[in-house]
C-alpha positions as CSV (number, residue, x, y, z in Angstrom):
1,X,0.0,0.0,0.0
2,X,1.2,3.3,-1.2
3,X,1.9,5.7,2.2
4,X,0.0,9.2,1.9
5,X,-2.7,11.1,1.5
6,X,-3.7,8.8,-1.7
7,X,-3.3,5.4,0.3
8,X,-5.8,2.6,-0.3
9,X,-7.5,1.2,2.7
10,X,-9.8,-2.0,2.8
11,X,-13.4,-2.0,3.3
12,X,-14.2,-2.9,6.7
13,X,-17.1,-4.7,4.8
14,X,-19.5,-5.2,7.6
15,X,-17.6,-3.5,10.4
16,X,-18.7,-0.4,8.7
17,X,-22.5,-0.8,9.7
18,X,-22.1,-2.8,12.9
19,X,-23.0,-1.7,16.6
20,X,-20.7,-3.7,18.0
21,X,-17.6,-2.5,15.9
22,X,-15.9,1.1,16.8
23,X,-13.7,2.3,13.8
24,X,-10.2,3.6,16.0
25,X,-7.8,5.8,13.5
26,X,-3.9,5.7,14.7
27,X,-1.6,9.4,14.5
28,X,-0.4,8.1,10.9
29,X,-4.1,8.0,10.1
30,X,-4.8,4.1,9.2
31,X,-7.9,3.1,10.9
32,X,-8.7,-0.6,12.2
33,X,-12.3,-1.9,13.6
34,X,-12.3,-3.0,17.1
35,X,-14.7,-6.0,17.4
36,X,-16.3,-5.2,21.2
37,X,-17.8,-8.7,21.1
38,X,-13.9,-9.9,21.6
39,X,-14.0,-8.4,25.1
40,X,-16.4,-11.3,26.6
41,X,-15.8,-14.0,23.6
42,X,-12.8,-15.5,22.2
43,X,-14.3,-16.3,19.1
44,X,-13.8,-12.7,17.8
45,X,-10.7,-11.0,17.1
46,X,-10.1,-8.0,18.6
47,X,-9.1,-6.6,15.0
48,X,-10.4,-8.5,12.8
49,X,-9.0,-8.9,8.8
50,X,-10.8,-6.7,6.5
51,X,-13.2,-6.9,4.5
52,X,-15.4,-9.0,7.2
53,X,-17.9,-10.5,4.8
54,X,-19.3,-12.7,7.5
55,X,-20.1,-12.6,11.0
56,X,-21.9,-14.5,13.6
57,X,-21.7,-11.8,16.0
58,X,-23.5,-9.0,13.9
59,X,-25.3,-6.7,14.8
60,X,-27.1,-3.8,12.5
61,X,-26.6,-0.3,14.1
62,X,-29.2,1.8,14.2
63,X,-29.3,4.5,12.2
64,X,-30.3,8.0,13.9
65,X,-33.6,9.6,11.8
66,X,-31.8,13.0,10.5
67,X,-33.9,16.1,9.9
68,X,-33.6,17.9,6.8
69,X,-31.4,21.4,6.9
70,X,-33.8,23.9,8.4
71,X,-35.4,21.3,11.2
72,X,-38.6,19.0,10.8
73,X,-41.2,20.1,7.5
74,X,-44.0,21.7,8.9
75,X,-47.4,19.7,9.5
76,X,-50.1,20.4,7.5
């Protein structure tokens, strides 16, 4: 992988989109997943490989509703 601003970096694959991943970026601004489910079960790694394409543990995170710029449309 090329260093720089112009670096490649995987796809976390679905790391990106779970609630039990947190992304963590280092100084030299690579960032890894941190599987939390590998805090209680062995079975995960604490970094996993990326792309994760498959995962027992997954778990969707819930996306937060976002209100278009200006606040909420008005009722009629």
């Amino acid at each position: 992988m090329p260093d720089g601003p112009g670096r490649l970096e995987p796809e976390p694959g679905l790391c990106a989109s779970c609630a039990l991943a947190r992304a963590i970026a280092n100084a030299r601004g690579s960032r890894f997943y941190l599987c939390l489910l590998s805090r209680r079960d062995p079975r995960f790694p604490r970094y996993p490989p990326l792309p994760v394409l498959r995962c027992e543990g997954y778990r969707p995170a819930a996306t937060p509703a976002r209100e278009p710029p200006g606040g909420p449309a008005p009722r009629a």
